[in-house]
GUDRENPA-294613 format. One line per 4 residues: number of its first residue (from 1); their letters; for each residue x, y, z of C-alpha. Coordinates in pm, whole numbers, plus 50000, padded with zeros to 5 digits. Layout:
# residues N
NUM	A	X Y Z; ...
***
This chain:
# residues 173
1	XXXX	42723 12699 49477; 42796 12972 49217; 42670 13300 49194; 42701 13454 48859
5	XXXX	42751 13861 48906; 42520 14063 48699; 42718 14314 48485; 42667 14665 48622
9	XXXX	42555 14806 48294; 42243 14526 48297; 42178 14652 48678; 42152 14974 48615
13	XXXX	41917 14934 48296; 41716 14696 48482; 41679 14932 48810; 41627 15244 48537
17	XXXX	41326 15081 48344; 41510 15033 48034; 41525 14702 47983; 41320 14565 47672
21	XXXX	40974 14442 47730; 40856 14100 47647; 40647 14046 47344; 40592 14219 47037
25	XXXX	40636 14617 46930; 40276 14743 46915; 40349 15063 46865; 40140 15219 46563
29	XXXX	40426 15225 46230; 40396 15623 46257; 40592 15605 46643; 40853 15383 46498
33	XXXX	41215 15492 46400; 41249 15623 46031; 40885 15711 46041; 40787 16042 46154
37	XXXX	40615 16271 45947; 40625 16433 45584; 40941 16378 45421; 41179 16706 45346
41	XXXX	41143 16857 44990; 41383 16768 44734; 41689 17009 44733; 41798 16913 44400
45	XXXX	41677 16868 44015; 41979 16696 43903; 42301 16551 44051; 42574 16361 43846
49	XXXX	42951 16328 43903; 43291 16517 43693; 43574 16316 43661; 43892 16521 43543
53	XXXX	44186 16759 43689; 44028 17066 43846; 44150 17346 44058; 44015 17399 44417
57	XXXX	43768 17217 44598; 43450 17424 44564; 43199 17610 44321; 42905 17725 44290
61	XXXX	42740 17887 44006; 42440 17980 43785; 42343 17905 43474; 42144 18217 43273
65	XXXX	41906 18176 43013; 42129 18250 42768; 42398 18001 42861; 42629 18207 43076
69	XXXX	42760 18135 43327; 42788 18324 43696; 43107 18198 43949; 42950 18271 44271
73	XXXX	43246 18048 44432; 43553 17901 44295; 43742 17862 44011; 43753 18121 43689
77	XXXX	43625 17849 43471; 43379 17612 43603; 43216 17539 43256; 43312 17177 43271
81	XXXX	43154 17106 43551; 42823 17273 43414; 42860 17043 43110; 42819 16716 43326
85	XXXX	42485 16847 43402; 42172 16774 43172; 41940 17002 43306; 41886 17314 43095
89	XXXX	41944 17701 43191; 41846 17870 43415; 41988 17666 43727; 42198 17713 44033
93	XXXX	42457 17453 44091; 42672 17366 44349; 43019 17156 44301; 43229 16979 44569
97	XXXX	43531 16796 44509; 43467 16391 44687; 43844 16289 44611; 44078 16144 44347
101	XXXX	43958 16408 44121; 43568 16305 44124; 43366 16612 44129; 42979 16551 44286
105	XXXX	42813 16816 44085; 42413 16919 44217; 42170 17168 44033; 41813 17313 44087
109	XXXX	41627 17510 43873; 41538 17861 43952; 41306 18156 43823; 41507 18447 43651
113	XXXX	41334 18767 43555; 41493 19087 43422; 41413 19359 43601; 41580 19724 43421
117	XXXX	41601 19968 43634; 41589 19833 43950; 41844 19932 44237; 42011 19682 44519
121	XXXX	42187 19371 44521; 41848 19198 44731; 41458 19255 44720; 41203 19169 44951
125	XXXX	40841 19220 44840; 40538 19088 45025; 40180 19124 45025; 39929 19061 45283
129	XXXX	39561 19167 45298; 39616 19547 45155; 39970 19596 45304; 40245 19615 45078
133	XXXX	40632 19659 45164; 40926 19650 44964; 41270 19577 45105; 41585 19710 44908
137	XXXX	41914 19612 45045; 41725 19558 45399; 41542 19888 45377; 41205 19981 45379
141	XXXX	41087 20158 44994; 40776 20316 44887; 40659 20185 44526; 40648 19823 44405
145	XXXX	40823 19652 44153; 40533 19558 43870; 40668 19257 43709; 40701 19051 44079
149	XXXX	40416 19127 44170; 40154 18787 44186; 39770 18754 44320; 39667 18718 44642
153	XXXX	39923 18710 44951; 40278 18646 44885; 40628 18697 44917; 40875 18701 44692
157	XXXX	41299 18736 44726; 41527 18846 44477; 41892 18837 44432; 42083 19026 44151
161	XXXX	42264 18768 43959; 42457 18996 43675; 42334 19330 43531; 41966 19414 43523
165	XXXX	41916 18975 43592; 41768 18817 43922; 41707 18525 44100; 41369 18499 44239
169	XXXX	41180 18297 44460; 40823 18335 44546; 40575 18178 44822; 40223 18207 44880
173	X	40130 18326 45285
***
């Protein structure tokens, strides 16, 4: 008579509890793999691909209203790449080199305001209830800045992109 061994790695499985079940999955679709809630937001407007000699392997930029351009990372001259992109000013893009000189190329739009006068590379501004606070640079001001101001509870971030120009982003609370 022969005995056939059972591998070790079935044993153990077996003796663990983790060997399949018999029968069908009747798990509700929610519990199963690839299903599991509400999907991530889209990162990106616009994505297309640059095909040419370019130096380095990076950039990232933004695109101003007025067609400038601002080289937050890489090259001097990354106008190019902003020209394989359809979407229209203002955006922020991002660049990355995928090989053999193909350049993947991503852009979002984004909100730019001018704001003259104002000091600091970053602003913070929220609202809650009847509490204000404005953040300059990380610090605590007195005073608001009019033209970010919205209705109702908020916050809203702003970056200085080139002279009296900024980036903003604003959420509801």
């Amino acid at each position: 008579m022969i005995f056939k061994r059972e591998p070790l790695h079935e044993r153990l499985a077996r003796e663990g509890g983790l060997t399949a079940s018999p029968g069908e999955d009747t798990r509700a679709p929610w519990d199963k793999a690839g299903i599991h809630g509400v999907h991530r937001p889209r990162e990106w407007d616009e994505v297309s691909t640059f095909a040419g000699e370019f130096p380095g392997e990076r950039a990232r930029f933004v695109a101003l209203p007025n067609d400038d351009l601002v080289i937050e990372e890489g090259p001097d001259d990354v106008e190019p790449l902003a020209d394989a992109l359809t979407l229209g000013p203002p955006y922020r893009a991002e660049a990355v080199l995928r090989g053999d000189g193909v350049w993947a190329v991503a852009a979002r739009q984004i909100e730019v305001v001018e704001l003259p006068g104002v000091d600091g590379a970053e602003l913070q501004l929220t609202q809650h209830r009847d509490e204000r606070t404005l953040m300059v640079d990380g610090e605590r001001r007195f005073g608001s800045i009019p033209a970010l101001e919205r209705n109702g509870d908020f916050a809203i971030m702003a970056r200085r992109l080139a002279g009296d120009l900024w980036e903003i982003e604003a959420s509801l609370l």
